[in-house]
PDBQT receptor file of N, H, CA, C and O in Angstrom, charges set to zero:
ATOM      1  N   UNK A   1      93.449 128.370  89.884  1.00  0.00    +0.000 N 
ATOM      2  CA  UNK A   1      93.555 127.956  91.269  1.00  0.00    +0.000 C 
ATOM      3  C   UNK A   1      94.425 126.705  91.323  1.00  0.00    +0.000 C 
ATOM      4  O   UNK A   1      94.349 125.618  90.750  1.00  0.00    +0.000 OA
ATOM      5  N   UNK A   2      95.192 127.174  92.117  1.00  0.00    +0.000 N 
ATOM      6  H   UNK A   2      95.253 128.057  92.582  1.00  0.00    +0.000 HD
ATOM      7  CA  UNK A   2      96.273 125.619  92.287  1.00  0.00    +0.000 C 
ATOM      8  C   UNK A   2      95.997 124.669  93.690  1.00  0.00    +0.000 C 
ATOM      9  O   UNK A   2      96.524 124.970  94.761  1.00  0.00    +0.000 OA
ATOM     10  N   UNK A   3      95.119 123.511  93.534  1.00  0.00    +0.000 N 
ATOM     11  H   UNK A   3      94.692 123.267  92.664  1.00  0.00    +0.000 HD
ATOM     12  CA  UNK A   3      94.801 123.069  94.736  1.00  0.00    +0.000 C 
ATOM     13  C   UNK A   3      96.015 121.857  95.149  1.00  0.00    +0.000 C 
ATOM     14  O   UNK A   3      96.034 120.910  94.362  1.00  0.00    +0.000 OA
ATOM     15  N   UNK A   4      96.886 121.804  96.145  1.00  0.00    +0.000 N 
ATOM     16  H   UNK A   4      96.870 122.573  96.784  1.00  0.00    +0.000 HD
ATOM     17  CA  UNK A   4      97.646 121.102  96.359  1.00  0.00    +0.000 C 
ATOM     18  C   UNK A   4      96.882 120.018  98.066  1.00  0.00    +0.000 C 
ATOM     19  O   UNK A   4      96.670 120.352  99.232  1.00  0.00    +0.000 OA
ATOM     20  N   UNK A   5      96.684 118.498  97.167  1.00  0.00    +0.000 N 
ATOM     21  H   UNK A   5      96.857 118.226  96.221  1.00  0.00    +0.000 HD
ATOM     22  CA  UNK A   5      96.148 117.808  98.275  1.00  0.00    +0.000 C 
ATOM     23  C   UNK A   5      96.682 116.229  97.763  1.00  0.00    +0.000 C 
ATOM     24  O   UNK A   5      96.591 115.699  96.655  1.00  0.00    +0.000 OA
ATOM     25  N   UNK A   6      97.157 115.821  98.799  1.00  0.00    +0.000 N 
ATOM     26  H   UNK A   6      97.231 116.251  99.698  1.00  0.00    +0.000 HD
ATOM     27  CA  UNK A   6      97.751 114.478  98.230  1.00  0.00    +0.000 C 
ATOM     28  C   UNK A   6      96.415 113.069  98.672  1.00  0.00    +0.000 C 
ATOM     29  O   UNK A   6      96.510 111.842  98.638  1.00  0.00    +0.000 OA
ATOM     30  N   UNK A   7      95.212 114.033  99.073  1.00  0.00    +0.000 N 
ATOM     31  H   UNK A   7      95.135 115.030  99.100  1.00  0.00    +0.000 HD
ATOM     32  CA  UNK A   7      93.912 112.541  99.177  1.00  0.00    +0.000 C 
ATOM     33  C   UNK A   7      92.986 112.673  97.654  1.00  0.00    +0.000 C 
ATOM     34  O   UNK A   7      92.394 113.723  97.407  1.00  0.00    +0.000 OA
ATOM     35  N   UNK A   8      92.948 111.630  96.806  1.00  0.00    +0.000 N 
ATOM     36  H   UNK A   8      93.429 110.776  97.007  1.00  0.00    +0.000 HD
ATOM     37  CA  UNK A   8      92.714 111.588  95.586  1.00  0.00    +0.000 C 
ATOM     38  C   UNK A   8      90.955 111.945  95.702  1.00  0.00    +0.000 C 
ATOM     39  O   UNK A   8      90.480 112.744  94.896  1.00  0.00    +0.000 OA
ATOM     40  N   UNK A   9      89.992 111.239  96.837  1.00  0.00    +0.000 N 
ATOM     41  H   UNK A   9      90.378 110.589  97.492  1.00  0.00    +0.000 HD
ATOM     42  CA  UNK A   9      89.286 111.948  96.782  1.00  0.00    +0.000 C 
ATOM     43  C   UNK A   9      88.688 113.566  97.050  1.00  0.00    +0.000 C 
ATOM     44  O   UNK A   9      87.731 114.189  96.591  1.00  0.00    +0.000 OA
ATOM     45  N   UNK A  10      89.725 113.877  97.993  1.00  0.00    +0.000 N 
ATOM     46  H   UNK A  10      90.503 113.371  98.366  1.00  0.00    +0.000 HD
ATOM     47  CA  UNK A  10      89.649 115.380  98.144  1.00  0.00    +0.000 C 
ATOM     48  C   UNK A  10      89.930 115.981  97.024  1.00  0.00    +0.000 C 
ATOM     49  O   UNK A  10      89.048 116.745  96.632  1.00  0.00    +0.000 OA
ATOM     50  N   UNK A  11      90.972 115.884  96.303  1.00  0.00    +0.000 N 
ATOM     51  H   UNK A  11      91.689 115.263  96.622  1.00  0.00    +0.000 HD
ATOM     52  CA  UNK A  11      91.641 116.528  94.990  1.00  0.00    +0.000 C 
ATOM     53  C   UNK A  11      89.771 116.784  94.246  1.00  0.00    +0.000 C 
ATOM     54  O   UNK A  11      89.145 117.817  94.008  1.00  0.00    +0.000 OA
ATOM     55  N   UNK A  12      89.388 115.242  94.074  1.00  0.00    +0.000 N 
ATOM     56  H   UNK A  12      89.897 114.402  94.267  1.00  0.00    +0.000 HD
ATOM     57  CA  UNK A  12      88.259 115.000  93.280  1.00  0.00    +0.000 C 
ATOM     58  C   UNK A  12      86.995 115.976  93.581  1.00  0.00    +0.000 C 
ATOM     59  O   UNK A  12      86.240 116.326  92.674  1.00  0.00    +0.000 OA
ATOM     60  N   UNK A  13      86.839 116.361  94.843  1.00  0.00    +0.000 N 
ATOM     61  H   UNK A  13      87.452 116.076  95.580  1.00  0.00    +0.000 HD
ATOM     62  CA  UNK A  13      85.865 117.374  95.963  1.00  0.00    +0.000 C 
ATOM     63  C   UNK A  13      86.118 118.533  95.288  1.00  0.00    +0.000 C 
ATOM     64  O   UNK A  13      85.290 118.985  94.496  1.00  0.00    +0.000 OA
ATOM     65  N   UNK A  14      87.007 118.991  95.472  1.00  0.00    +0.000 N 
ATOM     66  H   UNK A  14      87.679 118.624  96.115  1.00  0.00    +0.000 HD
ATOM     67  CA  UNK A  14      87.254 120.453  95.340  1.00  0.00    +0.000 C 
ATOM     68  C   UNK A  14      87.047 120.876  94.042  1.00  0.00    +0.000 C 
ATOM     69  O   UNK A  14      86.193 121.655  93.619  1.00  0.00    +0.000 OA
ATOM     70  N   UNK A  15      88.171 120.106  93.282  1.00  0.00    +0.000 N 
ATOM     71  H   UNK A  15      88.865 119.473  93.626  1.00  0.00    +0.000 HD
ATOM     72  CA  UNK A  15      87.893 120.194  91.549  1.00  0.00    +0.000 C 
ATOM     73  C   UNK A  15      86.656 120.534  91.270  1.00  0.00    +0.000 C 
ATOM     74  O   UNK A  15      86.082 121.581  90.971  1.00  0.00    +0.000 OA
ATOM     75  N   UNK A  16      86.219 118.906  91.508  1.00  0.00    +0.000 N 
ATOM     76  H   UNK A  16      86.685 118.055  91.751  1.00  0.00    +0.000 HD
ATOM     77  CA  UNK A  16      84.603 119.420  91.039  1.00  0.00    +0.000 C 
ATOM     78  C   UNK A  16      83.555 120.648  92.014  1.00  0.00    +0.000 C 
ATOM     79  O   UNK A  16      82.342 120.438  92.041  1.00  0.00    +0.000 OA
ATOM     80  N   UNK A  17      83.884 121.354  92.444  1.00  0.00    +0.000 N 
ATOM     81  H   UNK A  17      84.869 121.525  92.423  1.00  0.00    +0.000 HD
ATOM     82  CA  UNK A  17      83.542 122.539  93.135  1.00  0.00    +0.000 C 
ATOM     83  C   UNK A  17      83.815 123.685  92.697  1.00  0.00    +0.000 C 
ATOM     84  O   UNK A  17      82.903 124.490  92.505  1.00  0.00    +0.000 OA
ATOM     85  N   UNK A  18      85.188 124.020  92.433  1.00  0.00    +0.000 N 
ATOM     86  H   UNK A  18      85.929 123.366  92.588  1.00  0.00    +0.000 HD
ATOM     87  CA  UNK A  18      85.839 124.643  91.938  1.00  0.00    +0.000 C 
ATOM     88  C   UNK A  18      85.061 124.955  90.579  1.00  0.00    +0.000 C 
ATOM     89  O   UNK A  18      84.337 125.941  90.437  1.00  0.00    +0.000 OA
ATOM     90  N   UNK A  19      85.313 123.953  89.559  1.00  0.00    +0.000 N 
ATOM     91  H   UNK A  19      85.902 123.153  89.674  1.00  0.00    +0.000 HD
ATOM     92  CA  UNK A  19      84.977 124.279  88.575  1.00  0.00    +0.000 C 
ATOM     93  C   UNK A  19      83.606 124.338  87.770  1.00  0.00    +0.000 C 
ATOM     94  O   UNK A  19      83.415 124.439  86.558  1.00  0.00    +0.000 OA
ATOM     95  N   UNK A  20      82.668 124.237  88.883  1.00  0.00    +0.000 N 
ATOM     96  H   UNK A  20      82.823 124.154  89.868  1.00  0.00    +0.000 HD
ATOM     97  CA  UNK A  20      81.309 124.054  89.062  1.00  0.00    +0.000 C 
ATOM     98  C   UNK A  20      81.443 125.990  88.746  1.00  0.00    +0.000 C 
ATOM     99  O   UNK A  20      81.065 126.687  87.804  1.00  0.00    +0.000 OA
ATOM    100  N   UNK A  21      82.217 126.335  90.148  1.00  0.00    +0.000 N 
ATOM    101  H   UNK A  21      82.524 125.769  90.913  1.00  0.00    +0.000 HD
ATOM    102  CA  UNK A  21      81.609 127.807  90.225  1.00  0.00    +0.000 C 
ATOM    103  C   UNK A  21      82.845 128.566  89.382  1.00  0.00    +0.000 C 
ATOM    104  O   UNK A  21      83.337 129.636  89.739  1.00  0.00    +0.000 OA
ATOM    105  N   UNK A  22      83.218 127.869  88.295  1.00  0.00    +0.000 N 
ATOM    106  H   UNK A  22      82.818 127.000  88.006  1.00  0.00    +0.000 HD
ATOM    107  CA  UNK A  22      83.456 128.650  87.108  1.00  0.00    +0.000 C 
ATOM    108  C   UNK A  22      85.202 128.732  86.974  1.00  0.00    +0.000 C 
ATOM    109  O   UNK A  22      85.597 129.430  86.040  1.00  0.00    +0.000 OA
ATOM    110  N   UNK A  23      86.231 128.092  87.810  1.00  0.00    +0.000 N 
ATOM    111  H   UNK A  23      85.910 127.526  88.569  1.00  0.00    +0.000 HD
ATOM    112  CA  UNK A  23      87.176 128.466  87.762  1.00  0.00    +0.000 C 
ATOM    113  C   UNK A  23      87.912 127.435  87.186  1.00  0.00    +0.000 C 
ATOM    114  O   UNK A  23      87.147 126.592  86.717  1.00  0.00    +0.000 OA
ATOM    115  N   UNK A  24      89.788 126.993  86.937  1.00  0.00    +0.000 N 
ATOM    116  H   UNK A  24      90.409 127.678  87.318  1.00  0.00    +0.000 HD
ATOM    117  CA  UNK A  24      89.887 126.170  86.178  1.00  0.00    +0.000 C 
ATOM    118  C   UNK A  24      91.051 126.129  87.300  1.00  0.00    +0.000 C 
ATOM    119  O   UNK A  24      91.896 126.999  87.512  1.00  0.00    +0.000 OA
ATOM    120  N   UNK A  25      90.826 124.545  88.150  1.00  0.00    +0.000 N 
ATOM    121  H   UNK A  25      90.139 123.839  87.978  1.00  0.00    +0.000 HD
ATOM    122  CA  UNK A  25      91.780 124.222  89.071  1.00  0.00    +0.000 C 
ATOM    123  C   UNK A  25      92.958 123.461  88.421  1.00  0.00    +0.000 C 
ATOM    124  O   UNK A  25      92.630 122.693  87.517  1.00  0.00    +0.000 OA
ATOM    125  N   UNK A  26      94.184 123.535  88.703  1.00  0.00    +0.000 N 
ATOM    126  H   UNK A  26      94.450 124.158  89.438  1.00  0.00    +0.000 HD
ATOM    127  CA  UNK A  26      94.827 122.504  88.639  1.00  0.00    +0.000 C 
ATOM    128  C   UNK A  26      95.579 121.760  89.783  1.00  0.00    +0.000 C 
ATOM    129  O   UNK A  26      95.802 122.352  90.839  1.00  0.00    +0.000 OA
ATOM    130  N   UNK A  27      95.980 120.449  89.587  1.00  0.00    +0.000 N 
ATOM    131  H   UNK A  27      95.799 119.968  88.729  1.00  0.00    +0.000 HD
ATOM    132  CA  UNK A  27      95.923 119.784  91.225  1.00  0.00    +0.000 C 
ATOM    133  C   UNK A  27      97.939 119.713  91.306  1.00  0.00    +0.000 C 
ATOM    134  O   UNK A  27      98.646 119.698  90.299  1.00  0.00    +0.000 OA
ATOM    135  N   UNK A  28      98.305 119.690  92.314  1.00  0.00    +0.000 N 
ATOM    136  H   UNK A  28      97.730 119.702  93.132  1.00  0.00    +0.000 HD
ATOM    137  CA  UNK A  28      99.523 119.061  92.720  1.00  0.00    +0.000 C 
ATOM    138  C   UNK A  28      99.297 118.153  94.087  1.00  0.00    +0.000 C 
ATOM    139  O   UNK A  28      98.601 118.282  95.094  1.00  0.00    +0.000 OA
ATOM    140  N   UNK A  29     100.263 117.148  93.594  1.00  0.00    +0.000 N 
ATOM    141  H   UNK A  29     100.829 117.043  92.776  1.00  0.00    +0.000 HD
ATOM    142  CA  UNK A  29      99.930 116.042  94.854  1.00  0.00    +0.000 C 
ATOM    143  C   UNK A  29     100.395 116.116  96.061  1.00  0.00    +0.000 C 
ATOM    144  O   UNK A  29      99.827 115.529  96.982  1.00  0.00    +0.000 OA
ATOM    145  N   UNK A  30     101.744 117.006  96.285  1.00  0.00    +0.000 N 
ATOM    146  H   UNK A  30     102.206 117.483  95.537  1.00  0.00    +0.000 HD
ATOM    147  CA  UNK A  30     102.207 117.399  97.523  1.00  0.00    +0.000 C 
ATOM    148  C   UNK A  30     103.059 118.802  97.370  1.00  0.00    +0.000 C 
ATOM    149  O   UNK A  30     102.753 119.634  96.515  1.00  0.00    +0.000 OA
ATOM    150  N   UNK A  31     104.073 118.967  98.211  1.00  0.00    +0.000 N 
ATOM    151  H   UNK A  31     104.322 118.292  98.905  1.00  0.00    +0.000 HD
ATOM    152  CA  UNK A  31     103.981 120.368  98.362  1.00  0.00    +0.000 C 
ATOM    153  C   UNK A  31     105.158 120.612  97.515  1.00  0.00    +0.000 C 
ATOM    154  O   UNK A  31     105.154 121.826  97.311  1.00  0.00    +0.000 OA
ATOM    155  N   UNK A  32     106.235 120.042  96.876  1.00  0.00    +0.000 N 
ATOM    156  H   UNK A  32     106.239 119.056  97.042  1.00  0.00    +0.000 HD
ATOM    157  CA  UNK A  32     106.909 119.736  95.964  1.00  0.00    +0.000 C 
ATOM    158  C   UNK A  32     106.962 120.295  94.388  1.00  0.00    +0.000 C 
ATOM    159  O   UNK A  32     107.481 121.152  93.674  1.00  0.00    +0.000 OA
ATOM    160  N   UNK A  33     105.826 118.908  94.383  1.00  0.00    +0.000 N 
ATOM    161  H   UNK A  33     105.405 118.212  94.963  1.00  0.00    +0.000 HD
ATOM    162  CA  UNK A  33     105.049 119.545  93.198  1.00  0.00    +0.000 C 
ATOM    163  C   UNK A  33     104.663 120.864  92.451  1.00  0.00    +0.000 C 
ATOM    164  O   UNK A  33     104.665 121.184  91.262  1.00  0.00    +0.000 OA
ATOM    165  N   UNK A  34     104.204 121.750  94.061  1.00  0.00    +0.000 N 
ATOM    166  H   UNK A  34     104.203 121.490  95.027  1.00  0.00    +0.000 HD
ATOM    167  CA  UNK A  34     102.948 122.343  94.031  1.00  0.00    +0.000 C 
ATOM    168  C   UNK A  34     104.613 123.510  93.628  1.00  0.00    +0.000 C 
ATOM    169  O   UNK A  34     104.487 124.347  92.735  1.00  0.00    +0.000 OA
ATOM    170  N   UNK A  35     105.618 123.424  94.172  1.00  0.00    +0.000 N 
ATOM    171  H   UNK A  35     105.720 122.743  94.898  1.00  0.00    +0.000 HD
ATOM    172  CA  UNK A  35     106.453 124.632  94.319  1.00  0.00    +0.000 C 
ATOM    173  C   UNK A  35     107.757 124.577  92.615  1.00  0.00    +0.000 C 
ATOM    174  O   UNK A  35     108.579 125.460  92.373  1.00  0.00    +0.000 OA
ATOM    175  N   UNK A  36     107.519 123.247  91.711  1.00  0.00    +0.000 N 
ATOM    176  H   UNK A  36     106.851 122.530  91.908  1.00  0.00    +0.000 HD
ATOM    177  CA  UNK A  36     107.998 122.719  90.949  1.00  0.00    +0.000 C 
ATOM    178  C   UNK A  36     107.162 123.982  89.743  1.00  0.00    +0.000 C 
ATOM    179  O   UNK A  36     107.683 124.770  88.954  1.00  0.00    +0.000 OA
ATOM    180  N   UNK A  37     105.484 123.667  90.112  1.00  0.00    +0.000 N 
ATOM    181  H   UNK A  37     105.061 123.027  90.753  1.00  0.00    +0.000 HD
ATOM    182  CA  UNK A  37     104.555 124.234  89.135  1.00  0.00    +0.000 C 
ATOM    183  C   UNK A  37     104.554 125.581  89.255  1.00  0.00    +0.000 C 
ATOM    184  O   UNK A  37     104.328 126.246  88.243  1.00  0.00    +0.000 OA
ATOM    185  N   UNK A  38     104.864 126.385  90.807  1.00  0.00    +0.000 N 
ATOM    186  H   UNK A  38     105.047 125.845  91.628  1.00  0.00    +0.000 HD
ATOM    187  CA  UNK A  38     104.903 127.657  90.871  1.00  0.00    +0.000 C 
ATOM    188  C   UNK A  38     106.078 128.465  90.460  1.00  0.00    +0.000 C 
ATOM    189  O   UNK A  38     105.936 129.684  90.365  1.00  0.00    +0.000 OA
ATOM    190  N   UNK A  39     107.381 127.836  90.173  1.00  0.00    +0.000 N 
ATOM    191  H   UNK A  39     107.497 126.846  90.251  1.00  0.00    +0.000 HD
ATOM    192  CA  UNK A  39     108.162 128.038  89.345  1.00  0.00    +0.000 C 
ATOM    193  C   UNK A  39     107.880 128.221  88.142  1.00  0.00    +0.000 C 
ATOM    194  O   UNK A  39     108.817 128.846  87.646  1.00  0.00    +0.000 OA
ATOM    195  N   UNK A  40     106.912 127.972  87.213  1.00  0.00    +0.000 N 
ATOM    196  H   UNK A  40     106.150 127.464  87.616  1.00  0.00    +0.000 HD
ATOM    197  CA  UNK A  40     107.123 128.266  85.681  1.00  0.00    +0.000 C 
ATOM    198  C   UNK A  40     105.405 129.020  85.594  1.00  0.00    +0.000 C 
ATOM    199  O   UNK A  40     105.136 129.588  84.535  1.00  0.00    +0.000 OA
ATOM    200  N   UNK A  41     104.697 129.005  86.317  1.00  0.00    +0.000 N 
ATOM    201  H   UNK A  41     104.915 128.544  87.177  1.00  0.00    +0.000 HD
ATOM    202  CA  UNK A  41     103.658 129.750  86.493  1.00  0.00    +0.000 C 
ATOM    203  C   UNK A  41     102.756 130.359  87.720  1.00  0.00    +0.000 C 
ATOM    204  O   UNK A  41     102.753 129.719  88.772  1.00  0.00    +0.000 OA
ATOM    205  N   UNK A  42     102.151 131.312  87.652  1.00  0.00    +0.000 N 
ATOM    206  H   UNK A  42     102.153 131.832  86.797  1.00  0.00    +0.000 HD
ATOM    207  CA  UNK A  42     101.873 132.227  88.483  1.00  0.00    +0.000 C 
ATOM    208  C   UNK A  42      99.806 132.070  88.951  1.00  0.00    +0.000 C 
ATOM    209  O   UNK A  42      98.941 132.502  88.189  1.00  0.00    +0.000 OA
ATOM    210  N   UNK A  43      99.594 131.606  89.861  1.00  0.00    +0.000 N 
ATOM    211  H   UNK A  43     100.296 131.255  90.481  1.00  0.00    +0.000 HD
ATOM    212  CA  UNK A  43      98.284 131.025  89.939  1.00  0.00    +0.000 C 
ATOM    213  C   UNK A  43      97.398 132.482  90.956  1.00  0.00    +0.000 C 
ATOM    214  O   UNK A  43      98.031 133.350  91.559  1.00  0.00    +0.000 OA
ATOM    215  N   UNK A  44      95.947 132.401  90.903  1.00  0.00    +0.000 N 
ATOM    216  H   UNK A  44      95.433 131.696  90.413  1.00  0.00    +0.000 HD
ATOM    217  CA  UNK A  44      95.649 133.742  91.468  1.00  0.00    +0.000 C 
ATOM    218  C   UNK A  44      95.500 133.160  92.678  1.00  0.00    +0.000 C 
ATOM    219  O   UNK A  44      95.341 134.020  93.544  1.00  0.00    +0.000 OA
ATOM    220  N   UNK A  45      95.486 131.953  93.137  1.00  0.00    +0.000 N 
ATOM    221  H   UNK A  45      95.616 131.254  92.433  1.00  0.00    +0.000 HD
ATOM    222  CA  UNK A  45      95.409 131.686  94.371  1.00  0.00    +0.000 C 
ATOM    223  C   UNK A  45      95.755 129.779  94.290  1.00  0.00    +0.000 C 
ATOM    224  O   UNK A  45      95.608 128.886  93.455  1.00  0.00    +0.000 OA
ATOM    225  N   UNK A  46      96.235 129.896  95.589  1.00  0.00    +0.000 N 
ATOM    226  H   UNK A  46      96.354 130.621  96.268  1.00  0.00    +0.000 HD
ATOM    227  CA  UNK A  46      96.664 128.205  96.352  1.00  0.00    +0.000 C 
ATOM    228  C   UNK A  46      96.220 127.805  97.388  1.00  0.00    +0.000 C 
ATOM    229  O   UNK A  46      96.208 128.416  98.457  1.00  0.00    +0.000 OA
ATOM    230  N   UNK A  47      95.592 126.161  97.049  1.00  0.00    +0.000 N 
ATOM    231  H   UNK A  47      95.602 125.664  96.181  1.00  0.00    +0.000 HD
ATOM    232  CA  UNK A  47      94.865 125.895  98.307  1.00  0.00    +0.000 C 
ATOM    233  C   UNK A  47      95.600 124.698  98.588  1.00  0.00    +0.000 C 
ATOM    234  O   UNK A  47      95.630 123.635  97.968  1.00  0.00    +0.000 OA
ATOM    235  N   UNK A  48      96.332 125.149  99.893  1.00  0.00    +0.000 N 
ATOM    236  H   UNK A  48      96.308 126.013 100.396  1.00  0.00    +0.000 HD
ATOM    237  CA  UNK A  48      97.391 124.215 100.471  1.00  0.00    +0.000 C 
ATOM    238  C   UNK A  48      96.642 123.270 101.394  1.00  0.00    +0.000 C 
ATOM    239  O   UNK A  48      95.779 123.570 102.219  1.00  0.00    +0.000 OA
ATOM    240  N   UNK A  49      97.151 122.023 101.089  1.00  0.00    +0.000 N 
ATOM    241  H   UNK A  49      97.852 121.779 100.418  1.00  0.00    +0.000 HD
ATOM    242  CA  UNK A  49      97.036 120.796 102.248  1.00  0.00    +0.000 C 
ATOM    243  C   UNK A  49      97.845 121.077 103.350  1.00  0.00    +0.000 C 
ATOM    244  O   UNK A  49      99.010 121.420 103.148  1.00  0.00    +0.000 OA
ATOM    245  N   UNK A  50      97.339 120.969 104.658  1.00  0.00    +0.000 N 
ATOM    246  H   UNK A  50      96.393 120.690 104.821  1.00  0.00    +0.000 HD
ATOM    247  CA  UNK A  50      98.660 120.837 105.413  1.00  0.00    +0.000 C 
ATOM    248  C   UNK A  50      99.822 119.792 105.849  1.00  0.00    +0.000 C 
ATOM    249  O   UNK A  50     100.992 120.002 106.168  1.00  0.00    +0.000 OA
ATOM    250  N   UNK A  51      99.002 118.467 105.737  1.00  0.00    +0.000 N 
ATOM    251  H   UNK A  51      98.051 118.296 105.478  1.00  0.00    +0.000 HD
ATOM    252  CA  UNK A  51      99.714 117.293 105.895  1.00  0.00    +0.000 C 
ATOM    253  C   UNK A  51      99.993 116.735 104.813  1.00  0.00    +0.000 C 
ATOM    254  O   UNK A  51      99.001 116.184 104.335  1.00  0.00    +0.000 OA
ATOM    255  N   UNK A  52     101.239 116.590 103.986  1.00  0.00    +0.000 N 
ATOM    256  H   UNK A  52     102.045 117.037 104.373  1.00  0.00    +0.000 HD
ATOM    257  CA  UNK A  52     101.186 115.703 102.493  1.00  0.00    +0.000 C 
ATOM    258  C   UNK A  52     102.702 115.225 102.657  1.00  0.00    +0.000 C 
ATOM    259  O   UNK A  52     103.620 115.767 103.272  1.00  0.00    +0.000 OA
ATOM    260  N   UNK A  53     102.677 113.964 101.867  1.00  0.00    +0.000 N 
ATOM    261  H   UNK A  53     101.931 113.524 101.367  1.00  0.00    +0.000 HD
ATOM    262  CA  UNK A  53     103.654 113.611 101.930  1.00  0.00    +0.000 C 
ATOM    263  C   UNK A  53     105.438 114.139 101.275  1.00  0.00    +0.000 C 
ATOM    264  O   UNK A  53     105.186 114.856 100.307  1.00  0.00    +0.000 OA
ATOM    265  N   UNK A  54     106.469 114.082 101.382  1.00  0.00    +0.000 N 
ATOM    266  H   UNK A  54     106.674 113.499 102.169  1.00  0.00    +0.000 HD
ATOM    267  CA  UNK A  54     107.037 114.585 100.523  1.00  0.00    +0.000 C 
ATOM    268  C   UNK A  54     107.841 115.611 101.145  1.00  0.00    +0.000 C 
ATOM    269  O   UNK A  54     108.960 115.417 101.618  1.00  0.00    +0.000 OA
ATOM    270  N   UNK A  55     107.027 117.062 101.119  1.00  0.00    +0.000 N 
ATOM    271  H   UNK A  55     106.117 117.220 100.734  1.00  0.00    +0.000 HD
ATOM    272  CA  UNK A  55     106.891 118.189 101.309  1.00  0.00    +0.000 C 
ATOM    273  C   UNK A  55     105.959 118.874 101.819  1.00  0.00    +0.000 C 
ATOM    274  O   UNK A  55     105.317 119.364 100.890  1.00  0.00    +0.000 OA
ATOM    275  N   UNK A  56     105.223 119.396 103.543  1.00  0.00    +0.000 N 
ATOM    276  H   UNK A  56     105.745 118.998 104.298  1.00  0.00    +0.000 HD
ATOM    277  CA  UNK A  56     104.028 119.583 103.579  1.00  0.00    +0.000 C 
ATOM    278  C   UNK A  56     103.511 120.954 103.165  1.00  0.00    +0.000 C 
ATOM    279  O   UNK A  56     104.092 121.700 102.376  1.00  0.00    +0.000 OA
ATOM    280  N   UNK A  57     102.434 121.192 103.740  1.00  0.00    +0.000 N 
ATOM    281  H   UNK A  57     101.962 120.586 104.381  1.00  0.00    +0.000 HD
ATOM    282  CA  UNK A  57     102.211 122.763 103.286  1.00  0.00    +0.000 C 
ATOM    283  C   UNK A  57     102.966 123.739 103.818  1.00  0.00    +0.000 C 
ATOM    284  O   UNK A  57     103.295 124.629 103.033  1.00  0.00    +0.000 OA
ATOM    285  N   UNK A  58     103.403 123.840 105.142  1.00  0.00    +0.000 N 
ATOM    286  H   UNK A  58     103.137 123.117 105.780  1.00  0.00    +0.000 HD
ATOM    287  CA  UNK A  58     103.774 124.903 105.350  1.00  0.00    +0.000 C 
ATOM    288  C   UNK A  58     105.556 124.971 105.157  1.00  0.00    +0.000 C 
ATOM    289  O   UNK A  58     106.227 125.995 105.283  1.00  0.00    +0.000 OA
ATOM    290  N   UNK A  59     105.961 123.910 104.899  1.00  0.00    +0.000 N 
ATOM    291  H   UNK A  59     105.415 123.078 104.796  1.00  0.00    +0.000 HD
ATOM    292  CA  UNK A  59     107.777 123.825 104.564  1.00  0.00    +0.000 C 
ATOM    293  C   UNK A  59     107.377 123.969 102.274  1.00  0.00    +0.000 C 
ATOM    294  O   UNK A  59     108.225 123.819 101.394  1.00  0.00    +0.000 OA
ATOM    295  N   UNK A  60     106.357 124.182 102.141  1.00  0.00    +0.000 N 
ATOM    296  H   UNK A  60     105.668 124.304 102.856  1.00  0.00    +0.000 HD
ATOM    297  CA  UNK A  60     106.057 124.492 100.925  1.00  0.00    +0.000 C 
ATOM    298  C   UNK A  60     106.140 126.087 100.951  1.00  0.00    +0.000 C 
ATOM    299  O   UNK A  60     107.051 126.763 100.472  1.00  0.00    +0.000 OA
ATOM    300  N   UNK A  61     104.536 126.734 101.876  1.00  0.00    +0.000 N 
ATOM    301  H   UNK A  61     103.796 126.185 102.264  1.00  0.00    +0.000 HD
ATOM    302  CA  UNK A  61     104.593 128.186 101.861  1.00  0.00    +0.000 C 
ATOM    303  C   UNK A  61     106.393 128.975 102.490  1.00  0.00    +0.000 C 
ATOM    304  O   UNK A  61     107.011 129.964 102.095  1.00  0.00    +0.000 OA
ATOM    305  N   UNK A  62     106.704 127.910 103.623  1.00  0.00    +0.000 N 
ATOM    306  H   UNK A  62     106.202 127.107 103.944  1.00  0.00    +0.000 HD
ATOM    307  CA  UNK A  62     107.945 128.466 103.801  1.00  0.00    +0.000 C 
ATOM    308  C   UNK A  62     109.212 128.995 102.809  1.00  0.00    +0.000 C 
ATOM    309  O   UNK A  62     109.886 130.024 102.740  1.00  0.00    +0.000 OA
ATOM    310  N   UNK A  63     109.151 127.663 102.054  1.00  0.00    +0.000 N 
ATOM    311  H   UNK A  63     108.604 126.827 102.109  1.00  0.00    +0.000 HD
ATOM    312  CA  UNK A  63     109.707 127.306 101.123  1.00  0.00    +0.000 C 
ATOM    313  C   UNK A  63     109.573 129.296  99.505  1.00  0.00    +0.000 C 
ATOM    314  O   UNK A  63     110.431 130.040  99.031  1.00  0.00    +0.000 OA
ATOM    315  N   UNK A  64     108.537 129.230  99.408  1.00  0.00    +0.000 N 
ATOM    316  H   UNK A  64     107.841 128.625  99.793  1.00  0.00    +0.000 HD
ATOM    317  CA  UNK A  64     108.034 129.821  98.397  1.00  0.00    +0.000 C 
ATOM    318  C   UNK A  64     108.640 131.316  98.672  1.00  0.00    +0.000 C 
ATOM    319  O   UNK A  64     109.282 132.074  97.945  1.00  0.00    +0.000 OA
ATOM    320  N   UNK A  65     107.980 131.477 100.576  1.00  0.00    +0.000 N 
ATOM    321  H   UNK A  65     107.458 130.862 101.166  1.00  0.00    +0.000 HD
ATOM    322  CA  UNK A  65     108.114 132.875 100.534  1.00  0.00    +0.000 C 
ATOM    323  C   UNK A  65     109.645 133.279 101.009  1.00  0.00    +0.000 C 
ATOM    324  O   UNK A  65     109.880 134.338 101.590  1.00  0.00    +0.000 OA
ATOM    325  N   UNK A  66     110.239 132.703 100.820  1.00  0.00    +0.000 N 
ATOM    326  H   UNK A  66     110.049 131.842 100.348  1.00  0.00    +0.000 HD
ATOM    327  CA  UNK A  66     111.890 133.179 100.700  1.00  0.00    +0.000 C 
ATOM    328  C   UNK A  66     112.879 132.713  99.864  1.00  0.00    +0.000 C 
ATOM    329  O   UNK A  66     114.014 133.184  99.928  1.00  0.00    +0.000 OA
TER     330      UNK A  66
């Protein structure tokens, strides 16, 4: 699971949620990042922020799906 959130305690929320119920998250800090990491690997799912700095979520998903 690729959780992309640029609030350090949210990142911290989810993670530990995430991997409570068994899965192995990794974080990107904005939407950049998140499209840097989806370039060299393939995640079963992304949990996009919508507001982040940088790059947000949806000029990320935009970004991805074309």
């Amino acid at each position: 699971v690729l959780v992309v959130e640029d609030h350090v305690v949210n990142q911290k929320l989810v993670v530990t949620w995430l991997t409570r119920w068994g899965h192995r998250p990794v974080v990107a800090c904005d939407g950049q990042q998140a499209l840097d990491m989806l370039a060299h690997r393939n995640f079963d799912v992304v949990l996009m922020d919508m507001m982040m700095p940088v790059l947000d979520g949806l000029e990320a998903t935009r970004d991805r799906a074309s």
